[in-house]
VOGU-3710 file (C-alpha; in Angstrom, 3 decimals, decimal comma):
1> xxxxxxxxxx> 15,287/34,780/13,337  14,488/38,100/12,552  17,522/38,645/10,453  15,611/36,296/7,664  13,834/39,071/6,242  16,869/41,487/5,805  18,590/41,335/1,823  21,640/39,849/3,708  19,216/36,677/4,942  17,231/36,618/1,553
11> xxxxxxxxxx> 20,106/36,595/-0,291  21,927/33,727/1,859  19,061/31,233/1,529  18,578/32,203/-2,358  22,921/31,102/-2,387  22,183/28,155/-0,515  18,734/26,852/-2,626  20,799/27,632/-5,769  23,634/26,260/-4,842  21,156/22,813/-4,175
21> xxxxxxxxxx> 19,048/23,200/-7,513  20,488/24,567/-10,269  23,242/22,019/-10,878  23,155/19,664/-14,138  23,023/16,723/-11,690  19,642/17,688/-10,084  17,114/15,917/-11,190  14,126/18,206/-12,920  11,392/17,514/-10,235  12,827/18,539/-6,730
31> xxxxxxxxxx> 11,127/17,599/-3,572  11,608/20,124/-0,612  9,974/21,270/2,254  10,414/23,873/4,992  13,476/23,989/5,320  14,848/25,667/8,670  11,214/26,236/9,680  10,885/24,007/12,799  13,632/24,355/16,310  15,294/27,183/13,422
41> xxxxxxxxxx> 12,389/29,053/13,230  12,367/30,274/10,042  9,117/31,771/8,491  7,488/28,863/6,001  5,967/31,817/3,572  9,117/33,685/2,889  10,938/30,066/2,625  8,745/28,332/0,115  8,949/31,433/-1,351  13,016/31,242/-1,697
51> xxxxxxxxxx> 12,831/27,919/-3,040  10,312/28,275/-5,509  12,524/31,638/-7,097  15,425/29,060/-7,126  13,771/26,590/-8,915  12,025/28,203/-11,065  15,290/30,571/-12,203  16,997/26,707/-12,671  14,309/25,674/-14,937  13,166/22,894/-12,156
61> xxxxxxxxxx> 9,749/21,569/-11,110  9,560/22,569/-7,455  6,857/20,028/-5,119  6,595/21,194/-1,849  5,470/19,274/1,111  4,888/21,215/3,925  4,175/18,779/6,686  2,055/20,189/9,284  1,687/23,388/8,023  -2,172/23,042/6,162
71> xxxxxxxxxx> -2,000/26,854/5,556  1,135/26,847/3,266  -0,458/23,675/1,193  -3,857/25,764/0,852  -2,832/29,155/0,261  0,854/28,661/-1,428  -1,167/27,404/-4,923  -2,817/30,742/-4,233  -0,411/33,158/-4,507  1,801/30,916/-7,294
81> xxxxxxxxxx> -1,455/31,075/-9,331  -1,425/35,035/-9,039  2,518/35,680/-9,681  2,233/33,118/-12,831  -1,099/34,690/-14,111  0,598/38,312/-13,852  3,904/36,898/-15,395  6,008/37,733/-12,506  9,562/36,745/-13,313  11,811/35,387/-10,657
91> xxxxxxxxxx> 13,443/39,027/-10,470  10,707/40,798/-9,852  9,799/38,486/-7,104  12,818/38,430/-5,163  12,416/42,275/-6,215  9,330/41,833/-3,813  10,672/39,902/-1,005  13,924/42,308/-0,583  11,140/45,497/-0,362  10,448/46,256/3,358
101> xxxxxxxxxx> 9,297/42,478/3,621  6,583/42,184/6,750  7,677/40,273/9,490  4,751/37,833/8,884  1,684/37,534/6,435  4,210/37,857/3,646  1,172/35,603/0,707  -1,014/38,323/2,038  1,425/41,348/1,357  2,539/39,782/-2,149
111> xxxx> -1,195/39,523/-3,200  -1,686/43,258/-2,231  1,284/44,077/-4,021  1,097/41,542/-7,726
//
């Protein structure tokens, strides 16, 4: 699962959220969740992360329901509050996720870095 934090994995899951999101079809509020997070073990920071670039570049509204994870439903609003307040396009943020990307803490490492 470590191979989720390389470009090649970034850029696969941003293909595969686009691919989902921005068609004409979609409807403008999109409900998603952590997808490949569980038996996958995919990191649910660097995920919700993905789809939020994807639907934000689409021009969607993005609701994410993270299950059991309380932390991502608490701290998620957090750092979307700080990339929106700093006017972080969705460039600069997958700008952010393909630099040297931690391994784990990646709200704390974007709020040390926005």
């Amino acid at each position: 699962a470590t191979d989720q934090y390389s470009p090649v994995g970034i850029f696969r899951e941003l293909n595969k959220s686009n691919s989902g999101f921005d068609v004409e079809e979609a409807p403008q509020k999109l409900a998603t969740g952590n997808w490949g997070c569980g038996v996958f073990r995919g990191d649910v920071e660097l995920k919700i992360l993905i789809q939020w670039a994807s639907a934000s570049q689409a021009g969607k509204q993005m609701h994410y329901f993270p299950f059991d994870s309380w932390l991502i439903d608490r701290r998620f609003p957090e750092v979307q509050e700080r990339l929106l307040s700093n006017n972080t396009t969705v460039g600069e943020l997958v700008s952010l996720l393909l630099d040297e990307l931690p391994h784990w803490n990646i709200f704390d490492y974007l709020l040390s870095r926005i």
